[in-house]
C-alpha angles and dihedrals in degrees: 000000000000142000117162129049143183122233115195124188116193125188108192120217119247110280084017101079088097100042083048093059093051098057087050097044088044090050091073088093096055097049096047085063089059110087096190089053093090092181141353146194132188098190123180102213095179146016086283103356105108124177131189118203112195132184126210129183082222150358090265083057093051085052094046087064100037094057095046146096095287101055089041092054092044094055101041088056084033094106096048098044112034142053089227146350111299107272099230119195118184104216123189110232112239099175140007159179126203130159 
């Protein structure tokens, strides 16, 4: 089950929409070794507006999350590859479907 969620909105910089999709494509790695990350999507919703959606069984396992390799990644690279800092929403899970 889970009941908090992460919410990440990315805006690329311009020439770095491509670089950008391939961090987050190249991230899956990182999130699969982390066992309190249930799901998560790295989506690109515009020619340089990116989003990652993330679901965690609690709020240790937000934080978890929040304090690993792939924030940690994502900020370190924030001011090349993006217009401004992620904008990160936590977000309670009212309803899902995993498999």
């Amino acid at each position: 089950m889970v009941t908090k969620a992460l919410i990440v909105r990315l805006e690329a910089k311009s020439g770095q929409e491509d670089a950008l999709a391939a961090f987050l494509s190249e991230a899956l790695p990182l999130v699969q070794d982390e066992p309190q990350t249930v799901a998560w999507f790295a989506f690109r919703s515009g020619p340089s507006s990116f989003a990652i959606v993330d679901v965690f069984p609690d709020e240790d396992g937000r934080q978890q999350h929040l304090n690993g390799q792939v924030a940690a990644a994502l900020l370190a690279r924030a001011d090349e590859l993006l217009t401004s800092p992620p904008e990160i929403a936590p977000a309670d899970v009212l309803a899902a479907k995993l498999p």
